[in-house]
C-alpha positions as CSV (number, residue, x, y, z in Angstrom):
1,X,17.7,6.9,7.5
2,X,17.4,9.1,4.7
3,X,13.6,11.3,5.2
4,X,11.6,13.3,2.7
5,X,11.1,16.1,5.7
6,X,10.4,19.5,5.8
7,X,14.4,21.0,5.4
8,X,14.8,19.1,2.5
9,X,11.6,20.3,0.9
10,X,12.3,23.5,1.9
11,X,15.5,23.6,-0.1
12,X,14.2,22.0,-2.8
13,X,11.3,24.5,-3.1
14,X,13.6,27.4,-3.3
15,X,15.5,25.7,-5.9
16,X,12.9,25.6,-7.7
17,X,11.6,28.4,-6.9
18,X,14.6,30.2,-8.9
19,X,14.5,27.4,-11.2
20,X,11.0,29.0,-12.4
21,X,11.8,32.3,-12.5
22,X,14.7,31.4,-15.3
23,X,12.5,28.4,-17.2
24,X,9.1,29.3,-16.8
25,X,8.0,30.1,-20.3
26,X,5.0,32.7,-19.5
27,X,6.6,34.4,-16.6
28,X,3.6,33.6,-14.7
29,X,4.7,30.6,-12.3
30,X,1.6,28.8,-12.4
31,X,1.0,25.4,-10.9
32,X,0.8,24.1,-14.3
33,X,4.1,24.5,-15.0
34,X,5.2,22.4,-12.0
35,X,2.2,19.7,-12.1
36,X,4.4,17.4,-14.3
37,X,7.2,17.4,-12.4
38,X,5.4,17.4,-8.8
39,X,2.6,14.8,-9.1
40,X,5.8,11.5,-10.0
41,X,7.8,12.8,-7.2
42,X,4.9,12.5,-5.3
43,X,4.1,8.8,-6.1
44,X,8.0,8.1,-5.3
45,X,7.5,9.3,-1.8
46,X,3.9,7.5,-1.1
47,X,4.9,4.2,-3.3
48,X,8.4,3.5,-2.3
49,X,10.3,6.2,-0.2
50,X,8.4,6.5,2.9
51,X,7.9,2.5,2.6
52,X,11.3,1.8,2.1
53,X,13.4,4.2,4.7
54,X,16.6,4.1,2.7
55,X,19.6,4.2,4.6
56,X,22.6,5.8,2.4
57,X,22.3,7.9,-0.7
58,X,23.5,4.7,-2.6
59,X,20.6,2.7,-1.5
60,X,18.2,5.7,-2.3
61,X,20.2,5.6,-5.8
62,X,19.4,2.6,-6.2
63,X,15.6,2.3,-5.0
64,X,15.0,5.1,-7.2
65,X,16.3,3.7,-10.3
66,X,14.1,0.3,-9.6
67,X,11.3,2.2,-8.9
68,X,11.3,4.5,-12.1
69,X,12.4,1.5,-14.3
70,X,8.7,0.1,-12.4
71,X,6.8,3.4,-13.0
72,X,7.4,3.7,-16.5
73,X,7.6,0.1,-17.6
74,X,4.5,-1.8,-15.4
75,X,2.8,0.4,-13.4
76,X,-0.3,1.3,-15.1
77,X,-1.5,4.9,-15.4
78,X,-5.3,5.9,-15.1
79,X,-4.9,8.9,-17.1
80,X,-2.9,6.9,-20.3
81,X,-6.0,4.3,-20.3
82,X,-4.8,2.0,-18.3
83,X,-1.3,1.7,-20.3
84,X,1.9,2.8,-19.3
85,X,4.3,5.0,-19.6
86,X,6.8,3.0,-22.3
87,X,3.8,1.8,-23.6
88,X,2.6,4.9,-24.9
89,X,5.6,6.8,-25.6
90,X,7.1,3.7,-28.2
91,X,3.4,3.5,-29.8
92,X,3.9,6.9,-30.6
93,X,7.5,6.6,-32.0
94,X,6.2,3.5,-33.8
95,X,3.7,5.6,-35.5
96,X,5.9,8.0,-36.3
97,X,8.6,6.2,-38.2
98,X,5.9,4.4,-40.2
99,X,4.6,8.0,-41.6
């Protein structure tokens, strides 16, 4: 069974701790900078991964992909109004190729 657990989280905060240090665009490393990569990832672990208990990387490959096709195309978000991801971002590319 593949686990969200602390070694893994470990690592990955690491990563991204030197990750930050080369992208982060103030110099700062404030939470901003990581709330909009932190807050999906941790909808993926609440909504499908600890629900799930994938097996093999494959299966994990593949949960993810369905869930993210899922987050983006039907799951509504309170902070778009209700709408969703795709929803959004095509209205917007609409309205730009009409200017």
């Amino acid at each position: 069974m593949i686990t969200f657990g602390a070694r893994t989280q470990v690592h990955l905060a690491v990563s991204a701790t030197d990750m930050r240090k080369q992208i982060s665009m103030d110099g700062e490393g404030r939470w901003v900078d990581n709330v909009f990569v932190e807050r999906p990832w941790r909808s993926v672990k609440y909504e499908d991964g600890y629900l799930r208990a994938y097996e093999t990387p494959a299966d994990l490959r593949q949960g993810l992909a369905r869930y993210f096709a899922f987050y983006n195309a039907r799951r509504r978000h309170s902070a778009l109004d209700r709408r969703t991801p795709d929803a959004v971002y095509f209205e917007q590319a609409d309205r730009n190729l009409a200017a």
